[in-house]
C-alpha positions in Angstrom: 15.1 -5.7 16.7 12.6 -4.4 14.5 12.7 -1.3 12.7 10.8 1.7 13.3 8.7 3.4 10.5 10.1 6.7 11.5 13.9 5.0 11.2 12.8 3.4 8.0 11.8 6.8 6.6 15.3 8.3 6.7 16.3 5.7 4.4 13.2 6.5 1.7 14.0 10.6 2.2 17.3 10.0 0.8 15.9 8.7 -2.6 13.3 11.8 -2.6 15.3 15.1 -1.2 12.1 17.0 -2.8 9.9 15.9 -0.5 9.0 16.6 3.1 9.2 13.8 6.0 5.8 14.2 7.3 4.5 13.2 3.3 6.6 10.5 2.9 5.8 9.1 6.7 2.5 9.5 5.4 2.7 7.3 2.3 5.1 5.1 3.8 2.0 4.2 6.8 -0.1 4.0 3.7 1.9 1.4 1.7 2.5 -0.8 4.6 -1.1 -1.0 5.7 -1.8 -1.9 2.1 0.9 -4.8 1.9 -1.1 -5.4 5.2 -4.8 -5.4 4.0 -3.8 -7.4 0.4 -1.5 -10.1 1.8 -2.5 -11.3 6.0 1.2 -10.4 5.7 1.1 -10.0 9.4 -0.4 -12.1 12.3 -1.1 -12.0 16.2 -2.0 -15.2 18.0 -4.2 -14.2 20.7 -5.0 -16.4 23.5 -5.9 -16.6 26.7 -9.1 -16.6 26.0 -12.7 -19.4 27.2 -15.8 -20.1 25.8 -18.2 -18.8 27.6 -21.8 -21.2 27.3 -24.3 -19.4 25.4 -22.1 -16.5 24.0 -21.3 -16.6 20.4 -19.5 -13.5 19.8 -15.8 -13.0 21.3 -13.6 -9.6 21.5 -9.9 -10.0 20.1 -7.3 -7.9 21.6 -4.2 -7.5 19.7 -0.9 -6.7 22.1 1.1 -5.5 19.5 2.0 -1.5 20.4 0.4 0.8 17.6 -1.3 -1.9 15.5 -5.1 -2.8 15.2 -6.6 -5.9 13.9 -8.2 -5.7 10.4 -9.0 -9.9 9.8 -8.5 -13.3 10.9 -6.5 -15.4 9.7 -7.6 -18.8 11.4 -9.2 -19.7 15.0 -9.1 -22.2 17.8 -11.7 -23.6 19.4 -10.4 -26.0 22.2 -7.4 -26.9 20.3 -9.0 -27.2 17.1 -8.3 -25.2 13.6 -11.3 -23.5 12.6 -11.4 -21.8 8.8 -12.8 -18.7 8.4 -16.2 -18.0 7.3 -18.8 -15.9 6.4 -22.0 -14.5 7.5 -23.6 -14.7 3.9 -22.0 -18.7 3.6 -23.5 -19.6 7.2 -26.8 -18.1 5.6 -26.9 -20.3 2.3 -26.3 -23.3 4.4 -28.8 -23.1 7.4 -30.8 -20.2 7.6 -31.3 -20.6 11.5 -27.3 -21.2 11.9 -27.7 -18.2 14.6 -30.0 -20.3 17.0 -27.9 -23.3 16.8 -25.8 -24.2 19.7 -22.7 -26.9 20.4 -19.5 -27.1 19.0 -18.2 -24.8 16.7 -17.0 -25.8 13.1 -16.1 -22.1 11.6 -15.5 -18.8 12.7 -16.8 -15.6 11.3 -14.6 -12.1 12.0 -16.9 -8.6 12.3 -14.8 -7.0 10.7 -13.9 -5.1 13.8 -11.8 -6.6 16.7 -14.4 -9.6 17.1 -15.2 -12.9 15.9 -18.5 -15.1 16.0 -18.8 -18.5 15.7 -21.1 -20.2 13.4 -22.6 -22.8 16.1 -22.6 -20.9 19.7 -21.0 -23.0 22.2 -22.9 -25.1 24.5 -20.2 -25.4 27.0 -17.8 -22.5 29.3 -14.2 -22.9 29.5 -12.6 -24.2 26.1 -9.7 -22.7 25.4 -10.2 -20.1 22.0 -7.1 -18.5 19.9 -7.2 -16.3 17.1 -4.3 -15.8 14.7 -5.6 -11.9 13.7 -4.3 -10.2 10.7 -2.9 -6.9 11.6 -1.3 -3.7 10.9 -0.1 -0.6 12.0 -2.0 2.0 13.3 0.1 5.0 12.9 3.7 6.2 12.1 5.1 5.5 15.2 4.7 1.6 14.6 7.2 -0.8 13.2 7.5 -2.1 9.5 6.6 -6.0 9.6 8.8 -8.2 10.2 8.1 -10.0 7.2 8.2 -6.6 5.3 11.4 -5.7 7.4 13.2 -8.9 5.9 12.2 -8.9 2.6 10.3 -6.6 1.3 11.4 -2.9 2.1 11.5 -2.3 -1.9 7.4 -2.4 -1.9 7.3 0.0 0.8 9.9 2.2 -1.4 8.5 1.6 -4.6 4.8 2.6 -3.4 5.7 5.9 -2.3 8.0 6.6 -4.9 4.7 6.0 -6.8 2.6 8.2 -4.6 5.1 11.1 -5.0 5.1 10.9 -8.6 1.5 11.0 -9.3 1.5 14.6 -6.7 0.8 17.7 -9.0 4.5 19.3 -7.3 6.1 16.1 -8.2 4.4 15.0 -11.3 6.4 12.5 -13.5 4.4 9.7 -15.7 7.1 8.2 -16.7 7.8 7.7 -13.5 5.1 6.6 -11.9 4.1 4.0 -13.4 7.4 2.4 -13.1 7.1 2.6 -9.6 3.3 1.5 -9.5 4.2 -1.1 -11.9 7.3 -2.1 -9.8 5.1 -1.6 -6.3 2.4 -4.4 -7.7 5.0 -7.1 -9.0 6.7 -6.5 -5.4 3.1 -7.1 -3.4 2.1 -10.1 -5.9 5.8 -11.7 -4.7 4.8 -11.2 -1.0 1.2 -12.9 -1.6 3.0 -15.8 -3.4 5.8 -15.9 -0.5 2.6 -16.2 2.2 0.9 -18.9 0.0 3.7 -20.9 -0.7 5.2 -20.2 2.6 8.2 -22.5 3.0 9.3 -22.9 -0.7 11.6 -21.3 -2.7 10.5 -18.0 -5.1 12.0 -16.6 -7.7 12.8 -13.3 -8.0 14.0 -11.2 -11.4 14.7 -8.0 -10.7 14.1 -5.4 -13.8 16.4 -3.1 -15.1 14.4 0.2 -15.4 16.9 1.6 -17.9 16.9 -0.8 -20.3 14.4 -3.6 -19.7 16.2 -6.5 -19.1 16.1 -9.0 -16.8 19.0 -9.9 -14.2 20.1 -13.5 -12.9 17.7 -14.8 -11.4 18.3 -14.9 -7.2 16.3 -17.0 -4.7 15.1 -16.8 -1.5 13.3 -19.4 1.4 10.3 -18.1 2.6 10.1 -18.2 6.2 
């Protein structure tokens, strides 16, 4: 069952009792969409959709209650995987890519809820699926489920962070412990998405006195 960003708020109020629950669902919505935005941590696969001949340029709609879709990770074209791509690479290798027609190699996202592909297809019904990159869209979301298993501590450490660097709450030291603390956490989730299957290390940090536990590992999903 996954967890409610409200639910998981309770949790973070209890290591700030100076702080109000509409701040720290604030900052907690904040973090997430950052883990979100700086690691594809979490994908949709749409589908369901057809080519249509002559049309280039496809809406995604994500399913996922209170999320909206912020990149792509990869597309299908009639059961083929097609890497992203961009406009301004389409445009170094064939100027007149955009009048070109037949099967598509690459797909481009419009950094919306829509993708193009770089060669408009020439025939209707071929099957197309997106994998879209996503995030919540507001408090009353979920956290991940890749943040939900693993990585709750980013979540916690960026608005730990946040709170410290507020004029009511101001404490240096602090804060960049927790900023530190909040960027070695997202760095591990990037590794766990690029090496996803292997084994990472992780060595937590003592913040009183510096040193570094036993190491402990983990299987990324």
């Amino acid at each position: 069952m996954s967890l409610n960003i409200l639910d998981f708020r309770i949790r973070i109020r209890a290591e700030l009792p100076d702080t109000k629950d509409l701040f720290v669902e604030q900052l907690m919505l904040d973090g997430i969409q950052d883990l979100c935005r700086e690691t594809s941590c979490w994908t949709e696969e749409v589908s369901g959709m057809l080519s249509v001949k002559d049309t280039a340029s496809y809406a995604v709609t994500v399913t996922t209650s209170n999320t909206e879709m912020i990149g792509m990770w990869q597309a299908k074209y009639n059961n083929k995987t097609l890497d992203p791509i961009t406009n301004r690479e389409m445009d170094h290798r064939d100027s007149e890519w955009e009048q070109r027609s037949g099967t598509p190699d690459g797909a481009i996202y419009d950094g919306g809820t829509g993708i193009r592909f770089n060669v408009t297809p020439d025939t209707s019904g071929k099957a197309i699926t997106v994998d879209a990159i996503i995030m919540p869209d507001s408090v009353d979301g979920v956290v991940p489920p890749r943040i939900e298993k693993r990585h709750k501590e980013a979540v916690k450490s960026y608005v730990k962070w946040k709170v410290y660097i507020s004029p009511k709450t101001f404490n240096a030291e602090m804060a960049v412990y927790f900023e530190k603390d909040y960027i070695k956490r997202k760095n591990m989730l990037k590794i766990e998405i690029a090496k996803d299957g292997d084994e990472i290390e992780v060595r937590p940090r003592s913040f009183v006195t510096g040193r570094v536990r036993s190491p402990r590992t983990f299987i990324a999903d």
